[in-house]
C-alpha positions as CSV (number, residue, x, y, z in Angstrom):
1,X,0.0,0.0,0.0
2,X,1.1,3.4,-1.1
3,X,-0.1,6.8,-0.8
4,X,-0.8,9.7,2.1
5,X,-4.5,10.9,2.4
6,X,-5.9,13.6,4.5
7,X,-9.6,12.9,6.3
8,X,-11.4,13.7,9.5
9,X,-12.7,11.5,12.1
10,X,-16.6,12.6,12.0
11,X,-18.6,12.9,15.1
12,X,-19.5,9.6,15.6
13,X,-16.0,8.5,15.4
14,X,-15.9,7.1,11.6
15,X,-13.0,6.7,9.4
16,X,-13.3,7.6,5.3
17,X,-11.0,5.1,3.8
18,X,-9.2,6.1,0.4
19,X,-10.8,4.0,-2.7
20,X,-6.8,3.4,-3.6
21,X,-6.6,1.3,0.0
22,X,-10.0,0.0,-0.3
23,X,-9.2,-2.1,-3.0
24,X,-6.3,-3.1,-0.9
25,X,-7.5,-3.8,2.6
26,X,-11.0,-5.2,1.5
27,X,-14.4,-4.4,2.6
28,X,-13.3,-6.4,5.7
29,X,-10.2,-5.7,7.6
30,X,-8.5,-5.7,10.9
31,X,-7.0,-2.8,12.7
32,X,-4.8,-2.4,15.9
33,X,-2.1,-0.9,17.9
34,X,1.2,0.1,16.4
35,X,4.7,0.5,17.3
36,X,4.2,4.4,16.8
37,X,1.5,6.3,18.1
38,X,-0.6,5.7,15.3
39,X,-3.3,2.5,14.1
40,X,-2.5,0.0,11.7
41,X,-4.9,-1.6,9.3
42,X,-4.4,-5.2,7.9
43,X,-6.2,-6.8,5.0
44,X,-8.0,-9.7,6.1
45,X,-5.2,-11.8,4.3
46,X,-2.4,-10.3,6.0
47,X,-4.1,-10.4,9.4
48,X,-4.3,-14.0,8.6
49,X,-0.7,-14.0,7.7
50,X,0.1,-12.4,11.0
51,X,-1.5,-14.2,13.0
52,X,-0.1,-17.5,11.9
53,X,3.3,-15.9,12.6
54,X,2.6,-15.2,15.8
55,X,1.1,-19.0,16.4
56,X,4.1,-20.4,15.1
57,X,5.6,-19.2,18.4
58,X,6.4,-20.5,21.5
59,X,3.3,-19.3,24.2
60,X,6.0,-17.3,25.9
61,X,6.9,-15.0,23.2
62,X,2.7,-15.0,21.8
63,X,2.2,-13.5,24.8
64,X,3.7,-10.5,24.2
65,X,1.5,-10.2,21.4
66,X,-2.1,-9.9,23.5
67,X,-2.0,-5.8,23.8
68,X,-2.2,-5.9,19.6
69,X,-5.0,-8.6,19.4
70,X,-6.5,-7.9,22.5
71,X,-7.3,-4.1,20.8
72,X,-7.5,-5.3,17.6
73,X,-11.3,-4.4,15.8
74,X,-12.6,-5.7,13.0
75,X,-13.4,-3.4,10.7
76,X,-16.5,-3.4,7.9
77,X,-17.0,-0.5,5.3
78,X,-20.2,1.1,5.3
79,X,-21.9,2.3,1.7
80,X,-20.0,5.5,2.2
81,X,-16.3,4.0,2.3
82,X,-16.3,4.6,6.0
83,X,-15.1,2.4,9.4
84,X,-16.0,3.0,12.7
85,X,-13.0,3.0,14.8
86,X,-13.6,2.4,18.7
87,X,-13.1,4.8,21.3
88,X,-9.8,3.1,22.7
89,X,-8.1,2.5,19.6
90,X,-8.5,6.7,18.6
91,X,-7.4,7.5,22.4
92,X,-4.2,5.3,22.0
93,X,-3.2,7.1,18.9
94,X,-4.7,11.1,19.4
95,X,-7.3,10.3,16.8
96,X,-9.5,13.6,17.7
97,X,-10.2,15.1,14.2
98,X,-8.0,15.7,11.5
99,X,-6.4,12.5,10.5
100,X,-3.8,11.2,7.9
101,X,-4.3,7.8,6.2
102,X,-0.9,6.5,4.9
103,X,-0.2,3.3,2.9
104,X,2.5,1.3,4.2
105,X,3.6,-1.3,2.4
106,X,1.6,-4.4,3.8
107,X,-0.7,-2.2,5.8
108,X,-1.7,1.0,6.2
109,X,-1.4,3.5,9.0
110,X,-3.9,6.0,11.0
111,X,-2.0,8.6,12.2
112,X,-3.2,12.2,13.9
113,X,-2.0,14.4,11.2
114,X,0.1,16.6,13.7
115,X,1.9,14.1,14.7
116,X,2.3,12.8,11.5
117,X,3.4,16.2,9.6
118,X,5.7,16.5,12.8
119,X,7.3,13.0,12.0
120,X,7.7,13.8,8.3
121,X,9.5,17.1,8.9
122,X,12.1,14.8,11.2
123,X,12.4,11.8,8.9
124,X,11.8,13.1,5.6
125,X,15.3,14.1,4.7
126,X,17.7,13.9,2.3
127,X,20.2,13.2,4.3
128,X,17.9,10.9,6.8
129,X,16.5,8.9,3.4
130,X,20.2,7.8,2.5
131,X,20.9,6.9,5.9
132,X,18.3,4.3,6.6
133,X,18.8,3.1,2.6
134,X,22.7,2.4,3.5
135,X,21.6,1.0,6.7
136,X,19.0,-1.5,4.9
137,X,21.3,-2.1,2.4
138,X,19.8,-0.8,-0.7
């Protein structure tokens, strides 16, 4: 998934999806906690795909997996193109109003878009770009 799209959260705490990351995620689709303060959205395949990653692991270490599927929602557009995103998933990540929708490879991310114009002045530089390519080897 690629792509950065600017929406608000309406009233009743519903979520336009971009018709570009419809197509992707599904009419169906999972989303949860992130590593960031921000939501991440899974198609229904790679939720499946995730999920059978984290049962090929010992308990131990599947444990430290509940806070993701213990918060994870699934998601159904409505007619409109929109979600409903509960109440504790938009307190984790600031979701009050204006928010940015950004494709991210296998998922895509809900972010508050302060936060996320604040994180793309920091990360979005030249000299940041080449950094992390070197680092990943590319």
């Amino acid at each position: 998934m690629t792509g950065e799209f600017q929406h608000n959260l309406d009233a009743k705490g519903r979520l336009f999806i971009p018709a570009r990351l419809r197509e992707e995620l599904g009419n169906v689709f999972y989303v949860t906690l992130s590593m960031d303060k921000c939501l991440s959205a899974y198609s229904g395949e790679s939720w499946q795909n995730f999920s059978d990653k984290v049962n090929s692991m010992p308990y131990v270490m599947q444990r430290k997996m509940r806070p993701l599927f213990a918060h994870a929602a699934k998601c159904e557009l409505d007619a409109q193109g929109r979600i409903l995103l509960p109440q504790n998933l938009r307190d984790f990540a600031g979701l009050t109003k204006n928010v940015t929708v950004v494709g991210c490879n296998n998922h895509a991310e809900f972010w508050d878009s302060d936060a996320w114009n604040a994180l793309v002045e920091e990360e979005t530089t030249p000299e940041n770009i080449a950094a992390v390519m070197e680092e990943l080897g590319f």
